[in-house]
Backbone as a chain_set.jsonl record, in Angstrom:
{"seq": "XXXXXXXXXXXXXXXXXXXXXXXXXXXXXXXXXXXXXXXXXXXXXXXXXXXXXXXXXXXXXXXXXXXXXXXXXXXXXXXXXXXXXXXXXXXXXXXXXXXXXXXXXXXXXXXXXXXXXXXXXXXXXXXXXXXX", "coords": {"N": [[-48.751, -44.561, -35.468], [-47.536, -46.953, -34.861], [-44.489, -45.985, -34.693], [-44.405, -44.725, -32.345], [-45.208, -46.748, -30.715], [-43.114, -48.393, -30.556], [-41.143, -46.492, -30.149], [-42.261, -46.423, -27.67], [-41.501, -48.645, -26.216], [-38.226, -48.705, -27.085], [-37.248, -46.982, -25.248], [-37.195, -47.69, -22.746], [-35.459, -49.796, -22.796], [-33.026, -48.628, -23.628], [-32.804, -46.987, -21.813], [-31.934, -49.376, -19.978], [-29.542, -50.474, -20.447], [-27.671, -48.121, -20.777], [-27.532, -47.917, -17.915], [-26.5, -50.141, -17.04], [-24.103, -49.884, -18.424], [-22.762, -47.59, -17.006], [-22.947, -48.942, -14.566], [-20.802, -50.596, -14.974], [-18.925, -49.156, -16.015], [-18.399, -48.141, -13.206], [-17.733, -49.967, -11.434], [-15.031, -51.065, -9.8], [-12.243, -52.363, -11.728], [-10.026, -55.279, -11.785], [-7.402, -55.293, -11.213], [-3.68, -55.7, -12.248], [-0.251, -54.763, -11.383], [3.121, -55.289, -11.637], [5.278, -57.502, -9.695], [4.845, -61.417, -9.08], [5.799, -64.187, -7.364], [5.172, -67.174, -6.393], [5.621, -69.962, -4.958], [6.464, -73.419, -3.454], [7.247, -72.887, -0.745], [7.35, -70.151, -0.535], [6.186, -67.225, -0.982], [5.219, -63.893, -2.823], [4.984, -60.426, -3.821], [5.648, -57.967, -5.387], [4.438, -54.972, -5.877], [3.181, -52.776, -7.894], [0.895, -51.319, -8.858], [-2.191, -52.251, -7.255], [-5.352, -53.521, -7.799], [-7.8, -55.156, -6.932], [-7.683, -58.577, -6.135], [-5.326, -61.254, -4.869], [-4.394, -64.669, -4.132], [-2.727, -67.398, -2.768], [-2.084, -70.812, -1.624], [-0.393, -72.153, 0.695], [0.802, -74.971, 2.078], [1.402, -76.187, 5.108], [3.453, -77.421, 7.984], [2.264, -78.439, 11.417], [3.422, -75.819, 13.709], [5.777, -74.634, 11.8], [7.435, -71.819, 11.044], [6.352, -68.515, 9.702], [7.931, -66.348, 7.567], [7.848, -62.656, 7.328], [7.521, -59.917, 5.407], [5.771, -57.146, 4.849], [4.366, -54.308, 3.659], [2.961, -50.918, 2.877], [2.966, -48.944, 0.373], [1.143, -46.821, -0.676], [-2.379, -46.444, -1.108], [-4.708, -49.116, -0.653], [-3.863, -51.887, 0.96], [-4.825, -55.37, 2.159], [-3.728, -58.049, 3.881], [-4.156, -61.156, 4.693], [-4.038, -63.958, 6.402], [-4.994, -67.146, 6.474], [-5.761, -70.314, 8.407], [-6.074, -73.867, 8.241], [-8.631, -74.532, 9.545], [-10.419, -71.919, 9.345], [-9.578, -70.186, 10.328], [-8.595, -66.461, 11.01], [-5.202, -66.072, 11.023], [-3.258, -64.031, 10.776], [-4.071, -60.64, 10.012], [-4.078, -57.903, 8.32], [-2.644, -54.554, 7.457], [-0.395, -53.816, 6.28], [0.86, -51.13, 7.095], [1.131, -50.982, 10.256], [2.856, -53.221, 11.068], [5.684, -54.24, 9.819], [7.411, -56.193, 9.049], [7.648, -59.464, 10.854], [7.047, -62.656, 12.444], [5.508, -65.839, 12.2], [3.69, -68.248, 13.96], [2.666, -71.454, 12.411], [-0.12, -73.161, 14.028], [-1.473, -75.252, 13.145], [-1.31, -78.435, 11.184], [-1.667, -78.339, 7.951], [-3.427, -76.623, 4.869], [-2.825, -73.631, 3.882], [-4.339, -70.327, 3.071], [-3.137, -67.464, 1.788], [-4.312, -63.972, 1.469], [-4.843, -61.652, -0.504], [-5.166, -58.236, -0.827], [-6.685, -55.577, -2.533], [-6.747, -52.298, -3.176], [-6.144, -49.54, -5.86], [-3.398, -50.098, -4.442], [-0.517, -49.947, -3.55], [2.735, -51.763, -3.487], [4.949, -54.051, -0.941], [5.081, -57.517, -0.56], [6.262, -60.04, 0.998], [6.619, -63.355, 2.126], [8.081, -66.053, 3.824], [8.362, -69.315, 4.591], [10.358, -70.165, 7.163], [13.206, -72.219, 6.952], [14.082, -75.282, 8.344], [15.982, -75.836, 11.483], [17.048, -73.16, 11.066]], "CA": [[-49.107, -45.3, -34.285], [-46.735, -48.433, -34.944], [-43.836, -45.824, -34.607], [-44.608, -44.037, -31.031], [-45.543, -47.915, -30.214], [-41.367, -49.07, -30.982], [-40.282, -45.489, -29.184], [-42.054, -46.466, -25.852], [-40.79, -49.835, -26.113], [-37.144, -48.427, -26.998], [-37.099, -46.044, -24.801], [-36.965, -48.517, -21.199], [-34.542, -50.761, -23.345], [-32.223, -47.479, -23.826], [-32.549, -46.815, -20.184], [-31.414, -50.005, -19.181], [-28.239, -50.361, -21.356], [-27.465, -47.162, -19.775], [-27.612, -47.725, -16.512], [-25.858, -51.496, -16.817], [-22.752, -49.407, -18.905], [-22.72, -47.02, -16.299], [-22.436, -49.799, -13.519], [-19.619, -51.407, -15.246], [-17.408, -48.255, -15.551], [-17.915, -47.63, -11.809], [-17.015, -50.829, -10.909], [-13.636, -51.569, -9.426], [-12.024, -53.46, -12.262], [-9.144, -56.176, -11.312], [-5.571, -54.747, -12.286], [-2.054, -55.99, -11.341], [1.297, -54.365, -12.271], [4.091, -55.728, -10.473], [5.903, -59.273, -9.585], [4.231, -61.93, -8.734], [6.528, -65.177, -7.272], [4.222, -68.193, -5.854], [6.278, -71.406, -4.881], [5.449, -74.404, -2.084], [7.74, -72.276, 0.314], [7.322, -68.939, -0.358], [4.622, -66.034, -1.613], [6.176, -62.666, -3.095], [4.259, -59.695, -4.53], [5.998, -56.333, -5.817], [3.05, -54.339, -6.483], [3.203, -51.382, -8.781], [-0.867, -50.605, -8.847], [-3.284, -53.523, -7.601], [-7.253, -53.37, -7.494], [-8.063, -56.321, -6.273], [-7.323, -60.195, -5.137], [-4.436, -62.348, -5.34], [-4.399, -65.859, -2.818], [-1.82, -68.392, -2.695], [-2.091, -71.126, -0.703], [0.791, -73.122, 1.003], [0.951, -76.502, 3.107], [2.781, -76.174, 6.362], [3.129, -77.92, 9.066], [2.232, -77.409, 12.798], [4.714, -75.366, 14.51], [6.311, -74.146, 10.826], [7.346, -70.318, 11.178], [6.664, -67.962, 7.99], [8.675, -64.804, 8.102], [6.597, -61.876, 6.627], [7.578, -58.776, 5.513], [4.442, -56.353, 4.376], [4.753, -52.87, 3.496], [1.45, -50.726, 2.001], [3.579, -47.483, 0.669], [-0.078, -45.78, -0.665], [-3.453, -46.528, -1.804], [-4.829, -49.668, 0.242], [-3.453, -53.485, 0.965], [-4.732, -55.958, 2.904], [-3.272, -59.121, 4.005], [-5.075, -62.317, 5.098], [-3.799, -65.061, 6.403], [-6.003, -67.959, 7.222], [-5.664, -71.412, 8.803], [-7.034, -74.605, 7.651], [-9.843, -74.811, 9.922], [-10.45, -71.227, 8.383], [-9.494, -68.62, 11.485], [-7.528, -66.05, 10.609], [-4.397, -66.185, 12.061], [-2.878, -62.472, 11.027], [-4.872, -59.939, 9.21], [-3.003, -56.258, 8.312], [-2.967, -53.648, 6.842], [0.828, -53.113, 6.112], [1.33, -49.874, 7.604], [1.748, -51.207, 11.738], [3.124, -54.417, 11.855], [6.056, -54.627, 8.593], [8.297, -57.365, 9.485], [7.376, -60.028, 11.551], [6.935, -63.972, 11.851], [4.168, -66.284, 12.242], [3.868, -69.783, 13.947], [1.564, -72.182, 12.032], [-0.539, -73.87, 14.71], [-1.691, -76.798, 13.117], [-1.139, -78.662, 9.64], [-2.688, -78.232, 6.658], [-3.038, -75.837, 3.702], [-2.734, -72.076, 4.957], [-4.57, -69.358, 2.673], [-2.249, -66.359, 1.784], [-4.987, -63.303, 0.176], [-3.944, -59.471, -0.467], [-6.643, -57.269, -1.279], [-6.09, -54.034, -2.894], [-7.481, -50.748, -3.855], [-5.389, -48.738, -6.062], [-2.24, -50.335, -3.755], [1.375, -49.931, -4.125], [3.699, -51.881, -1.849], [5.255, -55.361, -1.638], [5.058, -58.595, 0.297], [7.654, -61.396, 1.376], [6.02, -64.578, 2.942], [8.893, -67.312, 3.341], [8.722, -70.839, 5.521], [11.435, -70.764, 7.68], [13.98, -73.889, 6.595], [14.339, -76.025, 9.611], [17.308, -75.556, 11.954], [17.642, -71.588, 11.182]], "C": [[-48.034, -46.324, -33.92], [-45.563, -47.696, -34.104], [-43.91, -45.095, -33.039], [-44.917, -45.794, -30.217], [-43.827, -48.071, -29.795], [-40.807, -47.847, -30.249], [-40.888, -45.984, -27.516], [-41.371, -47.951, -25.27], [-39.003, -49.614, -25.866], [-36.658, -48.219, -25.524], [-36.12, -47.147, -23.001], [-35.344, -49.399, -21.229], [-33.379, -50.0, -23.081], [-31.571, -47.456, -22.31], [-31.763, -47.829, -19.917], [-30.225, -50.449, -19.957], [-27.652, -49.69, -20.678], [-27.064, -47.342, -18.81], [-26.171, -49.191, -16.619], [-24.159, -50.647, -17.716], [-22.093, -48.626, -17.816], [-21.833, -47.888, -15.011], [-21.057, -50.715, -13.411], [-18.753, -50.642, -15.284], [-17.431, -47.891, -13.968], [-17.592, -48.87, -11.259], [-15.892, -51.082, -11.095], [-13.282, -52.707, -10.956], [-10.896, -54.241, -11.842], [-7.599, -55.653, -11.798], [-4.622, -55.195, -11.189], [-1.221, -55.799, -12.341], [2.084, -54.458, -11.384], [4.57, -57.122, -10.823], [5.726, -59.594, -8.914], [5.344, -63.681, -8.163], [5.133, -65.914, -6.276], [5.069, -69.33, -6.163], [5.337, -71.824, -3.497], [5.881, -74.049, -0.764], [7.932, -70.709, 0.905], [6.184, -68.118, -1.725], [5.589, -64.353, -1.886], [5.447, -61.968, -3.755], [5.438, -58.407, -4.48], [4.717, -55.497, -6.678], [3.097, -53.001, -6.89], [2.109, -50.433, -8.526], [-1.685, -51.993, -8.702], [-4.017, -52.977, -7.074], [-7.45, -54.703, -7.805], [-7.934, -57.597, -5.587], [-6.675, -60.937, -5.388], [-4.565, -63.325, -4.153], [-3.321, -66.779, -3.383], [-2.511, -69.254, -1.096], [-0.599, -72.124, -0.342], [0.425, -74.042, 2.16], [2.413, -76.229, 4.38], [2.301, -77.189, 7.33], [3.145, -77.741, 10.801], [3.46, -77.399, 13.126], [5.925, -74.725, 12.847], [6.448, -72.536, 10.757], [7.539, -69.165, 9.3], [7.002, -66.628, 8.41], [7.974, -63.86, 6.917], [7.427, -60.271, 6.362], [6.73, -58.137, 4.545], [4.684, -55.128, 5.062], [3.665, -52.08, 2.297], [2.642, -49.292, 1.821], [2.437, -46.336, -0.344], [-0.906, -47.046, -1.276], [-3.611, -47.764, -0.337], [-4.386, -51.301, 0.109], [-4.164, -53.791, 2.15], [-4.671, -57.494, 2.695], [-3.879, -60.136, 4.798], [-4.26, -63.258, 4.969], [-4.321, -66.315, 6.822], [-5.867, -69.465, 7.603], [-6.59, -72.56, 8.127], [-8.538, -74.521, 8.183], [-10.849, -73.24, 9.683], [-10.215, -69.435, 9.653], [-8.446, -68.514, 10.902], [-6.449, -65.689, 11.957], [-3.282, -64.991, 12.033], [-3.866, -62.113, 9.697], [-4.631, -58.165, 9.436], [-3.042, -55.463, 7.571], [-1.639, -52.943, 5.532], [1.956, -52.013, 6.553], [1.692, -50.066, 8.964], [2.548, -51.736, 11.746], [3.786, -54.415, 10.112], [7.049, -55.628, 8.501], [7.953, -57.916, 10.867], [7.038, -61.708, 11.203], [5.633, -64.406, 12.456], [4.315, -68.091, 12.455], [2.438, -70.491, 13.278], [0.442, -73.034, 13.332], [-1.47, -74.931, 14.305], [-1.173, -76.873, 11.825], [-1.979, -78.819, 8.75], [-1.937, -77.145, 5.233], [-3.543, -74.6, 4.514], [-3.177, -70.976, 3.578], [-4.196, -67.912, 3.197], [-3.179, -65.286, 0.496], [-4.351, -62.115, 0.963], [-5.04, -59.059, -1.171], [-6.228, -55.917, -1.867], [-6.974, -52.905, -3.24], [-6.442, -49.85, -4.368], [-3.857, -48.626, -4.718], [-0.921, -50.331, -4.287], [2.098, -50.115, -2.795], [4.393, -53.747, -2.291], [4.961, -55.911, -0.25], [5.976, -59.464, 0.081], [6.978, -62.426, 2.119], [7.302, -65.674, 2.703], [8.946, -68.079, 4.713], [10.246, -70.61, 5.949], [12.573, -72.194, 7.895], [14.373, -74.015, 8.07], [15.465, -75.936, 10.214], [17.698, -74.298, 11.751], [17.411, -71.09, 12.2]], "O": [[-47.7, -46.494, -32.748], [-45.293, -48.208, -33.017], [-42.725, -45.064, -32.709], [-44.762, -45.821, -28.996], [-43.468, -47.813, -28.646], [-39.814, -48.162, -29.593], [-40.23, -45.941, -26.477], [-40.887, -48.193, -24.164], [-38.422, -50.09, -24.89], [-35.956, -48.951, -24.826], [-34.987, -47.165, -22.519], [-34.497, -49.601, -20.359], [-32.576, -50.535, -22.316], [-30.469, -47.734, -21.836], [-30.655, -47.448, -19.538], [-30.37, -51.623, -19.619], [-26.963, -50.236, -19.816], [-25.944, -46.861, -18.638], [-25.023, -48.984, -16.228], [-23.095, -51.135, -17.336], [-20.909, -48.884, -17.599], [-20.687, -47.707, -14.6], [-20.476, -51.262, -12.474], [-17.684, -50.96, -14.763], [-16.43, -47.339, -13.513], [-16.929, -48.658, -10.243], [-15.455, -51.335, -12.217], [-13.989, -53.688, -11.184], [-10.471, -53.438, -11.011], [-7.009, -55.851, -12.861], [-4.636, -55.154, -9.958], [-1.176, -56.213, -13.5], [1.945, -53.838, -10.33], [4.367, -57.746, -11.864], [5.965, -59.037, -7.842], [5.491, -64.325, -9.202], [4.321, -65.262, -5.621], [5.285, -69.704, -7.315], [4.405, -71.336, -2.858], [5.349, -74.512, 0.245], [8.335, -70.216, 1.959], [5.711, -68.416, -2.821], [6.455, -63.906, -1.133], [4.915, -62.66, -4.623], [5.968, -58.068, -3.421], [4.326, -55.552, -7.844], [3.037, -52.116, -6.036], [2.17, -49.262, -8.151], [-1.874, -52.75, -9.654], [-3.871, -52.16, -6.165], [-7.246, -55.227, -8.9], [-8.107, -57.602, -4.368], [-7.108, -61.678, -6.271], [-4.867, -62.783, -3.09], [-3.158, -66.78, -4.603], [-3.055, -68.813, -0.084], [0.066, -72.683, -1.215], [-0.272, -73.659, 3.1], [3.64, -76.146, 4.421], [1.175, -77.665, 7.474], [3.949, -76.999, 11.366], [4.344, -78.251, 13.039], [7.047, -74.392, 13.229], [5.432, -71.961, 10.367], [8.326, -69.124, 8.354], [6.521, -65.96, 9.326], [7.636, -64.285, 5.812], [7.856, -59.645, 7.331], [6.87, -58.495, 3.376], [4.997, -54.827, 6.214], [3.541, -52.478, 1.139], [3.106, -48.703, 2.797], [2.831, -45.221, -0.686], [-0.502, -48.121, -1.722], [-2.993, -47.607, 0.716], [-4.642, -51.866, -0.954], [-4.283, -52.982, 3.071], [-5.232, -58.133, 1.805], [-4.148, -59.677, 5.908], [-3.728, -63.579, 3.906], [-3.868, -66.544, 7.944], [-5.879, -70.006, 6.498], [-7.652, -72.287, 7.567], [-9.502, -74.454, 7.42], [-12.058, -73.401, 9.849], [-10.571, -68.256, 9.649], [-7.634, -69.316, 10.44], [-6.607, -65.306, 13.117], [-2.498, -64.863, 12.973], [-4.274, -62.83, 8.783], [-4.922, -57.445, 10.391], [-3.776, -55.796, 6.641], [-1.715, -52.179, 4.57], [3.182, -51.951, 6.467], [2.67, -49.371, 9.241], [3.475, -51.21, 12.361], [2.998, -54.526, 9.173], [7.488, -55.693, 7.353], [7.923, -57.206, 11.872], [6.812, -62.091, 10.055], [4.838, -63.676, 13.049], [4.761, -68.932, 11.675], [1.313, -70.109, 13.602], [0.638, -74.172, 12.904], [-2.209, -75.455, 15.138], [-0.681, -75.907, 11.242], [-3.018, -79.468, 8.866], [-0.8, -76.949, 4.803], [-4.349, -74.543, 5.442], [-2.169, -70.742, 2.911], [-4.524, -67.311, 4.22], [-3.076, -65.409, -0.724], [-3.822, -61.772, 2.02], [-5.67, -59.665, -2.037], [-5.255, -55.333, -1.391], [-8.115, -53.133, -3.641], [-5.751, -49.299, -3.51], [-3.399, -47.591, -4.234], [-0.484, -50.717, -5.371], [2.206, -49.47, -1.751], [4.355, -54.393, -3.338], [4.709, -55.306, 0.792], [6.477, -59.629, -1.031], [6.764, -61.908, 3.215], [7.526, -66.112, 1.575], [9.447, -67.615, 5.737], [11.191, -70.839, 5.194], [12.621, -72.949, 8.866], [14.842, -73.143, 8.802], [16.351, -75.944, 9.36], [18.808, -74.068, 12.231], [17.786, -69.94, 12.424]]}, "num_chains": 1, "name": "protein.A"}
């Protein structure tokens, strides 16, 4: 009796182990292979294989131009760039738009995220030094 008691008990326990192991190999896990540069003037990714989220943020000031070059060469990237007050002010894919610049329109701190899925590609973000 005791022992058919401890199997129907198991049994749900079993199940849900199961299921929660299950959910963890199908979930996306976080990987980056590549080079990673993050300074107060510039953002740099060489991306080998990323699944998932890198952000930098940098301080500019209004009217500060950041020169961009983004390039997705398979799997998926995307690029986010967002303003202090929190609109995004480009948002890409890599594949249209791979060189190009970007005026800051106000001052603050400027969130720089890349998103990935099984991505391979690189990024260049650099503040234009004053007078170029």
């Amino acid at each position: 009796m005791q022992k058919a008691n401890i199997k129907k008990r198991l049994l749900p326990l079993l199940a849900l182990l199961l299921a929660a192991g299950a959910a963890f190999l199908l979930l996306p896990q976080e990987e980056f292979d590549g080079e990673r540069i993050a300074r107060t003037d510039a953002y740099q990714l060489d991306i080998r294989q990323m699944t998932g989220t890198d952000r930098h943020t940098m301080a500019l000031q209004e009217g500060d131009v950041l020169l961009v070059r983004f390039a997705c060469v398979s799997g998926a990237l995307h690029l986010a760039i967002t303003a202090p007050d929190g609109t995004n002010i480009y948002s890409g894919d890599g594949r249209q738009a791979t060189q190009f610049s970007l005026t800051a329109p106000a001052s603050g701190d400027y969130t720089l995220s890349v998103t990935a899925r099984h991505g391979q590609g690189h990024l260049q973000i650099q503040k234009e030094e004053k007078g170029s």
